[in-house]
Legacy VTK file of the C-alpha trace (Angstrom):
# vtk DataFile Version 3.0
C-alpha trace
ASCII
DATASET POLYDATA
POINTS 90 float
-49.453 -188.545 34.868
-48.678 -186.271 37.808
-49.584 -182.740 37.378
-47.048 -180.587 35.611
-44.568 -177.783 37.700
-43.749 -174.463 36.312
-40.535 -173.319 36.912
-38.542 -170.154 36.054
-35.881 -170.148 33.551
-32.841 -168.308 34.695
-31.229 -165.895 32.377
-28.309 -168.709 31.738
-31.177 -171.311 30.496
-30.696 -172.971 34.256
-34.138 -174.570 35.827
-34.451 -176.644 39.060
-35.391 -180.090 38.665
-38.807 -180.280 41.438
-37.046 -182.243 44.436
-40.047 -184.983 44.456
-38.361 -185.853 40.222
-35.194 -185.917 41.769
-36.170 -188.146 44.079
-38.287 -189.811 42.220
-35.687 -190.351 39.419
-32.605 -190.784 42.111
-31.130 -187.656 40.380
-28.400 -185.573 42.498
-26.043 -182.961 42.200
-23.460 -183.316 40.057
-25.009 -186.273 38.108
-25.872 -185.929 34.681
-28.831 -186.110 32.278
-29.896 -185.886 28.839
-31.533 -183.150 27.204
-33.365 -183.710 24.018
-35.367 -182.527 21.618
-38.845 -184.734 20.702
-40.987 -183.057 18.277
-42.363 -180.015 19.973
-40.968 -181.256 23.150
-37.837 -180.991 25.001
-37.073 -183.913 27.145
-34.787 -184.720 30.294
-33.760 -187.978 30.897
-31.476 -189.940 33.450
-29.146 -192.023 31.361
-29.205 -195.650 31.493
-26.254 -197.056 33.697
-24.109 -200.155 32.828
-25.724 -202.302 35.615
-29.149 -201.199 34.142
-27.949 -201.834 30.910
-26.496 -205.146 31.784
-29.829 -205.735 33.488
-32.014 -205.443 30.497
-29.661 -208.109 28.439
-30.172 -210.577 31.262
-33.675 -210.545 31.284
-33.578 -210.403 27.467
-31.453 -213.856 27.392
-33.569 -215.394 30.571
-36.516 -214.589 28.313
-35.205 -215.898 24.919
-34.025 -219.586 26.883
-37.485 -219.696 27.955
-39.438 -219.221 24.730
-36.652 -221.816 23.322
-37.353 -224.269 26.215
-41.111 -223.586 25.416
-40.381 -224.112 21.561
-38.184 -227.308 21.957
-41.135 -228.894 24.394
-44.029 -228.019 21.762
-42.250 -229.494 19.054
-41.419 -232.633 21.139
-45.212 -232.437 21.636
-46.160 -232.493 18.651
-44.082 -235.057 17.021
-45.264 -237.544 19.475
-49.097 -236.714 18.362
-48.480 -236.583 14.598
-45.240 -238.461 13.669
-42.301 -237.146 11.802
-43.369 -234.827 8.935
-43.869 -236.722 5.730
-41.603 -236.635 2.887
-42.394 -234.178 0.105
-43.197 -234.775 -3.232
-42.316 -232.775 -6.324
LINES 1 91
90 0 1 2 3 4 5 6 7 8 9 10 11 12 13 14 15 16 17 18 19 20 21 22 23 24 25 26 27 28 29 30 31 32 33 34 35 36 37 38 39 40 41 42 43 44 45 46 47 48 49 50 51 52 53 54 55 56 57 58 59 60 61 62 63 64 65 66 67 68 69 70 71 72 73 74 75 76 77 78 79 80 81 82 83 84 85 86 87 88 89
């Protein structure tokens, strides 16, 4: 964590974002951002864009088709070692 920046609230409740967040969080003028309360904290955060949205589903769906590939290989695996299940008795 990068040390912390004091800044001066102005009498409207305006701060100024440090230029190396704004940068570092490809914030400009004009864009917006979420304030919110957490616990004792208040938090600013860049919201999430469609395309970063959209993003985060792709890799979700790349990732779920490859634990099913992975799933759908072990259980060919095994069946080949140890044979169909066996019937149940009750």
């Amino acid at each position: 964590m990068v040390d912390a920046e004091k800044r001066k609230v102005g009498d409207r409740g305006q701060i100024t974002l440090p230029k190396r967040l704004r940068d570092a969080f490809d914030i400009h003028g004009g864009d917006e951002v979420t304030v919110r309360e957490d616990g004792d904290k208040i938090v600013i955060e860049k919201p999430t864009s469609r395309e970063e949205f959209a993003e985060g589903y792709r890799r979700r769906a790349d990732r779920h088709r490859e634990l099913a590939d992975e799933t759908a290989t072990l259980s060919r695996e095994a069946n080949d070692l140890l044979g169909d299940a066996p019937e149940w008795e009750e």
